[in-house]
N, C-alpha and C positions, 0 to 999 in steps of 0.2 A: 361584551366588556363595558363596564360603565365609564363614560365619557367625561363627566360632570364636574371631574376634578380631576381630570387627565394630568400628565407633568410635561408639561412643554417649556423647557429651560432654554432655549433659544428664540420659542416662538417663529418655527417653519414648523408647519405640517405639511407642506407641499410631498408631493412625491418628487422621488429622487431624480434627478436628470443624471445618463450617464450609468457606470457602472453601480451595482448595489453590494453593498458588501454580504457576503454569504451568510445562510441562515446563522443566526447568533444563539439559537437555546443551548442551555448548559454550559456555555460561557458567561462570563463575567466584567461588565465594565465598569470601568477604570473614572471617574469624577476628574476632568482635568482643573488645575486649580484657577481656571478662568469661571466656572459654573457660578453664572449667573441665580441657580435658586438657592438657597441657603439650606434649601432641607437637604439638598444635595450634593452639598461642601465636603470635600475629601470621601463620599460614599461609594462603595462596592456593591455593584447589583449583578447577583447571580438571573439572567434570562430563564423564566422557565418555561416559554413558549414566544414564541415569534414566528409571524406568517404574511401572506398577503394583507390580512386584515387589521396589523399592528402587532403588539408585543404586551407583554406584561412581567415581573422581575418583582423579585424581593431582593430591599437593600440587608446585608451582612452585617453590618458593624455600626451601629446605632442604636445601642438600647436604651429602653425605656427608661429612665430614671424614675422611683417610687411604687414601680409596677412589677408586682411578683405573681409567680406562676398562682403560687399558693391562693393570694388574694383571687385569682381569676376562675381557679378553679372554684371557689368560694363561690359568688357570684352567678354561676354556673350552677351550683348546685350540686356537684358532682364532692364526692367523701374522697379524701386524700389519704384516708385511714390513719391519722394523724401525722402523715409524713409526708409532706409532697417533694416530689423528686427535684434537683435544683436545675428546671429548665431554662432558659434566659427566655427575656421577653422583648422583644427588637420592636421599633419602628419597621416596617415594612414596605412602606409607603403611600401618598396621600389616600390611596384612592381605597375606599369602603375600609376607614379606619375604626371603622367597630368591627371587623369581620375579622377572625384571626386562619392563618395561614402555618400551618405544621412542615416544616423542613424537617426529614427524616430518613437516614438508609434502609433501604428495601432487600428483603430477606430472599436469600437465594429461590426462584422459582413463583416468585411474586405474584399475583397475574395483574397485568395491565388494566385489566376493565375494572378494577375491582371500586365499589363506588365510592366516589369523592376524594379519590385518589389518584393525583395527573404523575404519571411517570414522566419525567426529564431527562430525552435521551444523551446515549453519551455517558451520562454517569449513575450509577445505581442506589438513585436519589426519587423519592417520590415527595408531592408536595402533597397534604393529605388537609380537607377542611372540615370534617364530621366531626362531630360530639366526641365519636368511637373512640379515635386515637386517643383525644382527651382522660377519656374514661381507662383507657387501657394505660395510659403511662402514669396514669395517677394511682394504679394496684400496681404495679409495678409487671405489667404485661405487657407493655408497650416498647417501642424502641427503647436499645440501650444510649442513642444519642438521640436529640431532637433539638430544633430550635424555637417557639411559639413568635413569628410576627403578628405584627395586627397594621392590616391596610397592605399594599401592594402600589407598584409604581406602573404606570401605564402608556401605549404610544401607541397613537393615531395608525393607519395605514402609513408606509413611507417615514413618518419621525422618526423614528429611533434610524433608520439608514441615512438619513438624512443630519442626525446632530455627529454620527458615527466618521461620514466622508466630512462635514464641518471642523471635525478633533474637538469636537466635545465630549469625545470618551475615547480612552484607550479601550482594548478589548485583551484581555488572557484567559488563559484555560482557567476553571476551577480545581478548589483541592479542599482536603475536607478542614486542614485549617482556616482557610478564608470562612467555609462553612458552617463549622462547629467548633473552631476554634475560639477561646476565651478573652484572648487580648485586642477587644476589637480597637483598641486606641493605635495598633500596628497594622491593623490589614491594609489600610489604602496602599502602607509604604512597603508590605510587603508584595501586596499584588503588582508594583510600580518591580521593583526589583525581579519581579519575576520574571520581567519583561527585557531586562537589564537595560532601566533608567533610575540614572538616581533621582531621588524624590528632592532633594535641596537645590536640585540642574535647575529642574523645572518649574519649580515652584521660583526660582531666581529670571527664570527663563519670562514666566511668566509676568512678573511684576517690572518688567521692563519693555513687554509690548505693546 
């Protein structure tokens, strides 16, 4: 995992003292509205691996402004056959923001190894980074959903458990609208409600501690 632009929004990387809160992939945390980094103001990050050695997540609901699929596949090189499908294109976060990251449901019988394709367990979600997918959703072979990030959020050994027991992040299940759904200017507050907090508590809660 690349280090070099890690997100440490608390600044601890210490390992956790005390209990750790249980594996977190395929869940989704919650941005409490103390977050100190701006890039990760009101942000939902779906975990798509977490282990001894850290964590790494794609944020949901922050898209690109002026950055289209189309344009990108451009670029790429790749024939949209004059129609490119209307993929959204998200921030993902800091870390290897030229690198894009394909969120997409995985078709009954999948196989797990299949390359450049991280299965996410818990939900029948694969994150996939090869050309291929590119290629395939732009003739229109490809998933019938997909999300296109670029860059991905990252944690140290220990961080992410560590800003978690802090309440620097709520944690909720995922669902495929937090995922691919289109109103990302509602997810934080839905992902908060799903929790059953209201988001004007806390966000009042917050601005008086």
């Amino acid at each position: 995992m690349t280090r070099s632009d890690q997100h440490h929004p608390t600044g601890d990387t210490g390992r956790v003292h005390g209990r750790r809160p249980d594996n977190l992939t395929g869940k989704v945390l919650i941005a409490m509205p103390g977050m100190s980094d701006p890039r990760f103001s009101h942000s939902v990050v779906l975990i798509c691996a977490h282990g001894d050695e850290g964590a790494m997540g794609i944020v949901l609901n922050k898209p690109l402004p002026g950055v289209g699929f189309a344009d990108l596949l451009g670029q790429l090189g790749i024939d949209a056959e004059g129609r490119a499908p209307a993929v959204p294109v998200h921030f993902g976060g800091p870390v290897e923001p030229g690198r894009g990251f394909v969120l997409h449901p995985l078709p009954e019988g999948a196989e797990s190894e299949d390359e450049g394709v991280l299965r996410i367990p818990g939900l029948r979600l694969g994150m996939t980074t090869t050309r291929n997918i590119l290629e395939d959703i732009a003739s229109g072979r490809g998933p019938d959903r997909a999300v296109l990030s670029l860059g991905y959020a990252g944690w140290d050994a220990g961080q992410l458990e560590s800003e978690v027991l802090a309440n620097g992040w709520l944690v909720a299940e995922a669902g495929d609208e937090l995922i691919f759904g289109t109103d990302n200017s509602r997810k934080w507050h839905q992902a908060l409600k799903s929790l059953g907090v209201d988001p004007l508590a806390l966000s009042t809660a917050a601005g008086h501690a």
